[in-house]
N, C-alpha and C positions, 0 to 999 in steps of 0.2 A: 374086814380086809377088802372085800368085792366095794362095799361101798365107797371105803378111799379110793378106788383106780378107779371107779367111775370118775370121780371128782373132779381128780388129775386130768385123764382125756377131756373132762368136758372145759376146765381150763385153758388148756393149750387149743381147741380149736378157736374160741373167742380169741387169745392175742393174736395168731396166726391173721385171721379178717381186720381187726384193728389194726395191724401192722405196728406193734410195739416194740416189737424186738429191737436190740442196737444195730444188729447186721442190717437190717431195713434203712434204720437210720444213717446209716455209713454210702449207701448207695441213693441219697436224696437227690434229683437232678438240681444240678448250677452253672446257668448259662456261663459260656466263656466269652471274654473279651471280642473273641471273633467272631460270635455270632451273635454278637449285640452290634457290631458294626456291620455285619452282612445285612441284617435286619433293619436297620437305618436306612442303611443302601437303598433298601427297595421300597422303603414308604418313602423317601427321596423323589423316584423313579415316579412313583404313581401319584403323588402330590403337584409334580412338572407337569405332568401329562395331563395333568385335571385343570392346570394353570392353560395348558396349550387348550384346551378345548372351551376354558371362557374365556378365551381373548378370540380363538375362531368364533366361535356364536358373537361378541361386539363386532365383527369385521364384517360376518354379515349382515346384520344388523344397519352397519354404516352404509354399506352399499343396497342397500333397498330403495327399489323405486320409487320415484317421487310420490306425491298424493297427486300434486297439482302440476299444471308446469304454462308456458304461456305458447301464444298462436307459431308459427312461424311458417310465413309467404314463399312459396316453393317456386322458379322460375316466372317470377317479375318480372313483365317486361320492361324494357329501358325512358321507353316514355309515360310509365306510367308516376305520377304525381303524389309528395308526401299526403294531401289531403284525399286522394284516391285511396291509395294504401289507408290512411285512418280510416275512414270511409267503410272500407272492408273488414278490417277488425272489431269496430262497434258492433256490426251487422252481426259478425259472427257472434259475439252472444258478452264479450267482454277482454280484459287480459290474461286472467290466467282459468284453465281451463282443468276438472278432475281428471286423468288419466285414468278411464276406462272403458268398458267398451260399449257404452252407454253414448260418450261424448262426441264419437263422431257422426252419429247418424243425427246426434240434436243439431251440431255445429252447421253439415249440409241441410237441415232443414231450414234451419237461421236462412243459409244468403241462399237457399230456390230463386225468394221472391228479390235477389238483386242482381239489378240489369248487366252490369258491368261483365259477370263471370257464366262462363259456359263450361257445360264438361268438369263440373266440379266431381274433386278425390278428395275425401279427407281422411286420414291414415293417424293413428295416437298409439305415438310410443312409448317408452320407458319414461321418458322426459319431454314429450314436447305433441303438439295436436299439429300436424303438415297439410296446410291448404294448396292442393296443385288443381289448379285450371285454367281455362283458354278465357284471358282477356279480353273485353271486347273495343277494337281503336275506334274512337271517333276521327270519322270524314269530313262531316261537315255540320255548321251549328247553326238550328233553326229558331228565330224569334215567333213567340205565339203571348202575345200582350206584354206583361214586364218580367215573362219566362223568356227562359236558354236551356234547350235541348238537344242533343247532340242525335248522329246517327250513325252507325257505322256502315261496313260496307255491303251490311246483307240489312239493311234498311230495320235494323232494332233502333229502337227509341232508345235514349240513355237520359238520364237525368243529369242535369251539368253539376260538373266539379272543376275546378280550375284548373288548366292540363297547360301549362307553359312551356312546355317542351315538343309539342305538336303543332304543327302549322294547321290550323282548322278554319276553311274555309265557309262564311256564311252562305246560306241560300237564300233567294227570295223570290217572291211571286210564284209560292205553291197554291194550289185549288184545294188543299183539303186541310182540315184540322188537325193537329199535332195529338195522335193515339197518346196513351198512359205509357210511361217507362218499362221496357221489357218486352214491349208487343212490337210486332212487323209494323211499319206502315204502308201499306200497300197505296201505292202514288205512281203514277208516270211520268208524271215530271221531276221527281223525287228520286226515282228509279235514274234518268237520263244525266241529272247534274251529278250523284252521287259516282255512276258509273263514267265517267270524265275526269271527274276527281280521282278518283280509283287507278286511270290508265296516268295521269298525271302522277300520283305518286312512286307510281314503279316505273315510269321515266323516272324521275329523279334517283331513283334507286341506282340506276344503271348509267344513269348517263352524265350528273348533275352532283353525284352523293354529298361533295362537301358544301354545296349550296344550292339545297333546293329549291325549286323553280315555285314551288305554293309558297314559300313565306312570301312572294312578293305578288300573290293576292289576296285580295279584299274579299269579292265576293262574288257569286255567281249567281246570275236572273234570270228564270225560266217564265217568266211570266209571259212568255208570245211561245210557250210549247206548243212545237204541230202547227203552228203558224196563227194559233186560235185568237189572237186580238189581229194580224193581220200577215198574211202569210207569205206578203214578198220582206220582209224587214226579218231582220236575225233573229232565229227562234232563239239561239243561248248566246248569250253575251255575257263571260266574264271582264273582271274587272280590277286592275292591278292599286295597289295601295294609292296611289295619285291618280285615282278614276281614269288612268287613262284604260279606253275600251278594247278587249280583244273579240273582236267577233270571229264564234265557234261556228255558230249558223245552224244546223241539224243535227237532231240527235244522234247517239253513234249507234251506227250500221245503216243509218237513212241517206249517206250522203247522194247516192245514187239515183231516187229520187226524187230528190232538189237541185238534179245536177248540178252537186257542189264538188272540189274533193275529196281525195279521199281522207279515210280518219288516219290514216297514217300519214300524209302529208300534209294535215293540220299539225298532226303533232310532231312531224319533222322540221316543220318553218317554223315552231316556237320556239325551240331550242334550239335552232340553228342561229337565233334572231338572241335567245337569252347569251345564252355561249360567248358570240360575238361582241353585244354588248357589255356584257354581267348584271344587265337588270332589265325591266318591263317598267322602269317609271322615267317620267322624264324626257321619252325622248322623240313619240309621235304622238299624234292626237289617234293612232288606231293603227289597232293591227288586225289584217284582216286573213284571215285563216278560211274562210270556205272558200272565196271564187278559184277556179283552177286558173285562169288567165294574170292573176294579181300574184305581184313581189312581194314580196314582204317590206314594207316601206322602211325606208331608215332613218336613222335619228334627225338629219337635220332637214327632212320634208317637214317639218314639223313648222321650221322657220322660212 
C-alpha cells in the first residue's frame, strides 16, 4: 500500500511540470485579430521611420561640399582686360582648385610673384577659392628694345598685357633701364611724366569723364628733364596723336623756379582749350602751357 501512493504523487508531480493536463490545454494563448493588426501597425511605423532616415542620410550626402570648385575674381576693376584676367588665373595655379584649407595659402603663394596684384585675400569656400586684391592701373608704357612695359602710378614695373580700355600713354627719353616686373623704378624723370599723367587722369575724371582728354595723347618726352640737354627749351613736352606739341615746360611743383606758371594753370588752359574745341589734333602747331604771358593759341593761328 505505501509503495502505490508513493507512485501516484510522484506521477502527478511530473504531468503538473509538463503541463499535460486538458485544463492547461484549454487556456493555450491565440492571438486575436486585433492584435495581429495593432502589431502590424507598428512595424509599419518603425519600417517608415527607417525609410525616413535613409533618404535623410542621401540628402546629406547630396549636399556635401564640393571636393573641387574653380577661381572666382572678387571686385575686378572695369578696365581691366579679358587677357589680364587669364593672365591671373594661370598664375594662380589653374581652373579648378581642392577646396581646402591647404589651397589658399598655395593659391597666394602662386601670384606673390605677380606684378599686376597687391594686397592680395584668398578665402576657399564650400564651393569656390575668392581672389580679392588691389589692381595695379597702368599710366603709362615704356619701350626698352622690342619690349613694352607698363608702369603704374607708384612707379611698379608691370609686364604688358593688352589693356584697350585704358588710355596709356607712352614715355620717352628716360636716363635709366627698365628694372624686372614688380620692382619700383626709381627715376626722376620717370617720377615727373608719370606724376602729370597722374593729375591728368583725375582732371578727366572731374572735369572731361565722358571724353577723356589722354585718349588724344601720344606720348610724353622727358628727355630735356631739369633742363639737362638744354635748359632754356621745354623740359616736358607732350604730344597729341597728330604730333601736334603741347609744351608742359617744368616739372610739377618747379614751376616757380622756371618762372613759368603755375601747374594749375597749365592744367587749367588745357582743358579750357580741350572743352572748347573737343580735341588737341588738328588745330595748332603748339600749345603752349608754361609761359604766364601766353594765350593759349587757337585753332586757326595755325593758318
Amino acid at each position: 500500500m505505501t509503495g502505490e501512493k508513493k507512485t501516484k504523487d510522484k506521477t502527478k508531480r511530473i504531468s503538473f511540470k509538463l503541463g499535460t493536463s486538458k485544463r492547461k490545454k484549454q487556456r493555450t494563448y491565440r492571438p486575436s485579430l486585433t492584435g495581429i493588426l495593432k502589431v502590424s501597425a507598428i512595424v509599419c511605423v518603425f519600417a517608415a521611420a527607417g525609410v525616413s532616415i535613409y533618404f535623410a542620410q542621401m540628402y546629406v550626402k547630396s549636399v556635401k561640399p564640393a571636393e573641387t570648385g574653380p577661381l572666382e575674381l572678387v571686385n575686378v576693376p572695369e578696365w581691366a582686360s579679358s587677357e589680364l584676367k587669364a593672365k591671373i588665373r594661370a598664375a594662380a595655379g589653374g581652373k579648378t582648385f581642392r577646396l581646402n584649407e591647404d589651397t589658399a595659402e598655395a593659391v597666394a603663394e602662386n601670384l606673390a610673384f605677380v606684378a599686376w596684384l597687391d594686397d592680395i585675400k584668398i578665402q576657399t569656400t564650400h564651393k569656390q577659392v575668392l581672389l580679392d586684391a588691389r589692381w595695379r592701373k597702368p599710366m603709362a608704357m615704356v619701350k626698352s628694345g622690342s619690349q613694352n612695359f607698363y608702369v603704374d602710378d607708384e612707379l611698379v614695373v608691370l609686364d604688358f598685357v593688352p589693356m584697350p580700355n585704358l588710355p596709356i600713354v607712352k614715355i620717352e627719353g628716360l636716363s635709366t633701364k627698365v628694372p624686372s616686373p614688380g620692382e619700383t623704378w626709381q627715376s626722376d624723370d620717370l617720377d615727373a611724366a608719370v606724376t602729370i599723367l597722374a593729375k591728368l587722369d583725375q582732371m578727366d575724371k572731374s572735369v572731361t569723364p565722358g571724353k577723356p582728354l589722354l585718349y588724344e595723347i601720344d606720348r610724353i618726352d622727358v628727355s630735356n628733364f631739369a633742363g639737362r640737354k638744354n635748359n632754356r627749351s621745354p623740359h616736358i613736352v607732350l604730344y597729341a596723336k597728330d604730333d601736334t606739341e603741347i609744351i608742359w615746360g617744368a616739372e610739377f611743383g618747379t614751376w616757380q623756379r622756371y618762372l613759368e606758371t603755375t601747374d594749375e594753370e597749365k592744367l587749367a588752359k588745357l582743358y579750357t582749350y580741350y572743352k572748347e574745341y573737343g580735341s588737341l589734333s588738328g588745330g595748332v602747331k603748339y600749345i603752349n602751357l608754361r609761359d604766364p604771358q601766353d594765350n593759349v593759341p587757337q585753332p586757326v593761328d595755325k593758318y
